[in-house]
C-alpha positions as CSV (number, residue, x, y, z in Angstrom):
1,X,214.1,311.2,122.3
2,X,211.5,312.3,124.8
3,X,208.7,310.6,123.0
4,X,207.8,308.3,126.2
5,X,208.1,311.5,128.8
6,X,205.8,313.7,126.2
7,X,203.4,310.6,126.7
8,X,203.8,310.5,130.3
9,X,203.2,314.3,130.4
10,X,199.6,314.9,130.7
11,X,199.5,311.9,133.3
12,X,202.1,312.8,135.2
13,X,200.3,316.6,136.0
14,X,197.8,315.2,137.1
15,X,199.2,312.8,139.4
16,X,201.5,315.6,140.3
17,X,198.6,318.3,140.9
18,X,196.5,315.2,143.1
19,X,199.7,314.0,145.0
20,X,200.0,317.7,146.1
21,X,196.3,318.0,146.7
22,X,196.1,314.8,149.0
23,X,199.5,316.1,151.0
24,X,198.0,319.5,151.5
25,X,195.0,318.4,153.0
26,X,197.4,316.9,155.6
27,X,200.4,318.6,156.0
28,X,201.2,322.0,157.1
29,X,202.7,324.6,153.7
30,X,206.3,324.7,154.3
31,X,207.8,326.8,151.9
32,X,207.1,327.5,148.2
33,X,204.3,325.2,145.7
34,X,206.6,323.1,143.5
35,X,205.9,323.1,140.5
36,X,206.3,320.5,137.1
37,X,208.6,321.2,134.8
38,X,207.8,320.8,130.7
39,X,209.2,317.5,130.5
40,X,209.2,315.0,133.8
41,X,212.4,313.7,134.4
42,X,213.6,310.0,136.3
43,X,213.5,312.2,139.7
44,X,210.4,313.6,138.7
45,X,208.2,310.5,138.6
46,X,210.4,309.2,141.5
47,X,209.0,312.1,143.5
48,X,205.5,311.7,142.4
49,X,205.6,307.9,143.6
50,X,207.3,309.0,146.7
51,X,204.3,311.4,147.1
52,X,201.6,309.1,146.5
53,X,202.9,306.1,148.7
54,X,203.4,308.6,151.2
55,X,199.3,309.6,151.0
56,X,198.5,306.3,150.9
57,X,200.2,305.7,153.7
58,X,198.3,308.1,155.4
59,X,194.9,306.6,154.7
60,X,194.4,308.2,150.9
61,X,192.7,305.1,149.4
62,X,192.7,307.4,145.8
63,X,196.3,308.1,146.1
64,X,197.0,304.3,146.1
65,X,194.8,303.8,142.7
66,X,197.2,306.5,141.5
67,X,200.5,305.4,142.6
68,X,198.9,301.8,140.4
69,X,197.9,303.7,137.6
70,X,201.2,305.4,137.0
71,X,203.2,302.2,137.4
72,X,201.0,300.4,135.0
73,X,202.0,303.3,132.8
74,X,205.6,302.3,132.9
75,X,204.9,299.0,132.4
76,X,203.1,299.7,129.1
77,X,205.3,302.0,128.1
78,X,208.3,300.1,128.6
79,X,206.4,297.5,126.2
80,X,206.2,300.0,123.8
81,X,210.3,300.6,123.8
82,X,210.6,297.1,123.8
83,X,209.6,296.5,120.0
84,X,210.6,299.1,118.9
85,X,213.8,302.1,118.6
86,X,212.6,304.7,121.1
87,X,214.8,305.1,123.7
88,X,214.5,302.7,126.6
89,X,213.5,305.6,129.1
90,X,211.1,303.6,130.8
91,X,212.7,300.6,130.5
92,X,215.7,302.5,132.8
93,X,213.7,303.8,135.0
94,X,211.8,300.2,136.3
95,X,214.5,298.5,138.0
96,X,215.7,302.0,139.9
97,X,211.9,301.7,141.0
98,X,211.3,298.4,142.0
99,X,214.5,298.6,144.1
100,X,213.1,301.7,145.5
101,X,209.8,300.3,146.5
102,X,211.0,297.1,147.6
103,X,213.1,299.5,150.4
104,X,210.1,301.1,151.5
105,X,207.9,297.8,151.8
106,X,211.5,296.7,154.3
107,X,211.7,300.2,156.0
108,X,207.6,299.5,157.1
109,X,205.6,301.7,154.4
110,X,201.9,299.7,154.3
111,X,201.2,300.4,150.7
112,X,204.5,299.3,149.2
113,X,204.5,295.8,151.1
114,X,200.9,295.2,149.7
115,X,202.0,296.1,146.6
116,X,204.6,293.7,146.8
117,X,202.2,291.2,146.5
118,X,199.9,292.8,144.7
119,X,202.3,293.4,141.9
120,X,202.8,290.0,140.3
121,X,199.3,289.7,139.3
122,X,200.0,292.9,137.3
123,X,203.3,291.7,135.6
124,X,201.3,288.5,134.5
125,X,199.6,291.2,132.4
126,X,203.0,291.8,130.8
127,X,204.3,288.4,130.3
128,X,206.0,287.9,133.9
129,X,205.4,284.0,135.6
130,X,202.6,283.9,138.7
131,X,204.1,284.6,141.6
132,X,205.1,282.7,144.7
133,X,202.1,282.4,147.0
134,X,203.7,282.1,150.0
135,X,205.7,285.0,149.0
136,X,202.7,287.1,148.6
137,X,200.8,286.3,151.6
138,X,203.7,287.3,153.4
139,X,203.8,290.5,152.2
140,X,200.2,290.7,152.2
141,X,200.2,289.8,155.9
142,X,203.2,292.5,156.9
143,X,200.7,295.4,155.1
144,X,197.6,293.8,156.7
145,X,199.1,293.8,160.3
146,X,199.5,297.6,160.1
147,X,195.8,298.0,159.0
148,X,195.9,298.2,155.0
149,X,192.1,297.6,154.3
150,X,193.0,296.5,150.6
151,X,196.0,294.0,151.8
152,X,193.4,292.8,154.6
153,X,190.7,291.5,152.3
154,X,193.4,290.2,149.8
155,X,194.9,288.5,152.6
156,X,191.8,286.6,153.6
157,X,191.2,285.7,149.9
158,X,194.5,284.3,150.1
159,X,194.0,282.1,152.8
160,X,190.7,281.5,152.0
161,X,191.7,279.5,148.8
162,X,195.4,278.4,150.4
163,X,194.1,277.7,153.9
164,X,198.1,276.2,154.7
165,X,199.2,279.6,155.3
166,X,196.7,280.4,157.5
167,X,197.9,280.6,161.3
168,X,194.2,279.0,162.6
169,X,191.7,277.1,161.0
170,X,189.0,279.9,159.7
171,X,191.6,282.8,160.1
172,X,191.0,284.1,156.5
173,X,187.3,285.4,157.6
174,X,188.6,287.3,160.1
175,X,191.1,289.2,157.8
176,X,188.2,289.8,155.6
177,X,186.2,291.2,158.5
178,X,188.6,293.9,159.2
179,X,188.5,295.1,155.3
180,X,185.0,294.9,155.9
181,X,184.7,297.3,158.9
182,X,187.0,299.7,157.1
183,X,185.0,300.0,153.8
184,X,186.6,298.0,151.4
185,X,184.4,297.6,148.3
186,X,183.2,294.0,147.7
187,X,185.0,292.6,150.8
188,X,181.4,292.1,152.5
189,X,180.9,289.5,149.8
190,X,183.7,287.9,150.2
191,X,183.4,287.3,153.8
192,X,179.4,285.9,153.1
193,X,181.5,283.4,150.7
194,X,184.3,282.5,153.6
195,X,181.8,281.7,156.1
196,X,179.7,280.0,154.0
197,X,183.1,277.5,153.0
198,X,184.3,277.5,156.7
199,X,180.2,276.5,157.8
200,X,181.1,273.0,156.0
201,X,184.1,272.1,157.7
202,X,183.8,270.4,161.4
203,X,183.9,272.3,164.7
204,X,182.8,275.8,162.8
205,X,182.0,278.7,164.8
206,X,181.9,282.4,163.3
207,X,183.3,284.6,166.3
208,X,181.0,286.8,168.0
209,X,181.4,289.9,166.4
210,X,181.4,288.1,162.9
211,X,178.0,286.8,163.8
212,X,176.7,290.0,165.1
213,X,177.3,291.2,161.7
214,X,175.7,288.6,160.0
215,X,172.6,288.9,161.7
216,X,172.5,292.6,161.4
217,X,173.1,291.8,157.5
218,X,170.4,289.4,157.6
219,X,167.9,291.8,159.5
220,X,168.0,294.0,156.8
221,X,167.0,291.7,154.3
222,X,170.3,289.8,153.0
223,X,169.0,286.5,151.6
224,X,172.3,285.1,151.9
225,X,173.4,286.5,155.7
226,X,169.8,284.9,156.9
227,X,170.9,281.3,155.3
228,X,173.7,281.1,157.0
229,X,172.5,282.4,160.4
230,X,169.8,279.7,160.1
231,X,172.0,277.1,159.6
232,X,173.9,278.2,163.1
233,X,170.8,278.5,165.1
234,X,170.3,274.6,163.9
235,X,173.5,273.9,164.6
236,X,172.6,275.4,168.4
């Protein structure tokens, strides 16, 4: 019967153990360690996403690839129960989950409004239809406003490719220059791409700080950044 949680098991401690590791490093002890019990329960994984969205929250960029890794889990696993006569464990806990998250992306938390959008690509994995874009750049945007670095730099690929939900004309580089200044991994390449579409299009201007960053790129060698900032100073 607990075929799915005995799966789930060595996972789940180690979520469990990383989730406490990430809140200790921010938050004061307050009484006794928890600790996991021989089989996870419903509540128990509820409480390890709870912990994880709440580290994420708080600028834990690994505790976001956790809280994905263990819903991914549930997805697969709910697959599994699918074909088959296991008890549908997994396939009772989802819906009690995506209610759940869906309440924290509407009560403000960054990480579960990006995964809002973030999460349809996933459930194409598993079947589900692609998602509604304007639906996802909203949610996208509502993470992105409070600073999420991943929703930022999927925002601007968003409107970089569906430029009708963008609020100004080149507004998906700037998006992509805030993921940028935080760090996020690859987002520096995508804003090289957006500027080099947005360079085509008629009364084109990268903003200030955007070209002070693409000359610094192209001081330091980037083939690509010294294109581009050739192509302004003929512009000029």
């Amino acid at each position: 019967m607990w075929l799915f949680l005995r799966r789930l098991l060595p996972a789940f401690v180690l979520l469990t153990l990383s989730g406490q590791q990430l809140l200790a490093q921010s938050e004061p002890a307050t009484g006794p360690s928890r600790t996991t019990s021989a089989v996870p329960t419903a509540e128990d994984v509820r409480r390890v996403f709870q912990e994880l969205l709440a580290a994420s929250d708080g600028g834990r960029r690994q505790a976001y690839e956790q809280f994905q890794g263990l819903y991914v889990l549930l997805y697969e696993q709910a697959i599994l129960e699918a074909g088959s006569n296991e008890p549908k464990i997994a396939m009772t806990m989802i819906p009690e989950l995506e209610r759940w998250i869906a309440e924290k992306a509407e009560g403000g938390s960054a990480t579960a409004q990006y995964w809002m959008g973030a999460r349809g690509k996933v459930l194409q994995g598993y079947g589900a239809k692609p998602p509604d874009v304007a639906h996802v750049a909203n949610w996208y945007r509502a993470s992105a406003e409070q600073g999420f670095a991943p929703a930022q730099d999927a925002l601007g690929q968003i409107l970089g490719f569906f430029p009708e939900f963008a609020r100004e004309p080149f507004e998906a580089e700037k998006w992509l220059f805030r993921a940028v200044r935080q760090g996020e991994p690859a987002a520096d390449q995508r804003l090289l791409l957006a500027i080099r579409m947005d360079s085509e299009r008629a009364n084109y201007r990268p903003d200030a700080d955007i070209l002070a960053w693409l000359e610094q790129r192209a001081d330091s060698g980037d083939a690509d950044a010294q294109s581009l900032v050739d192509k302004f100073i003929v512009q000029d």
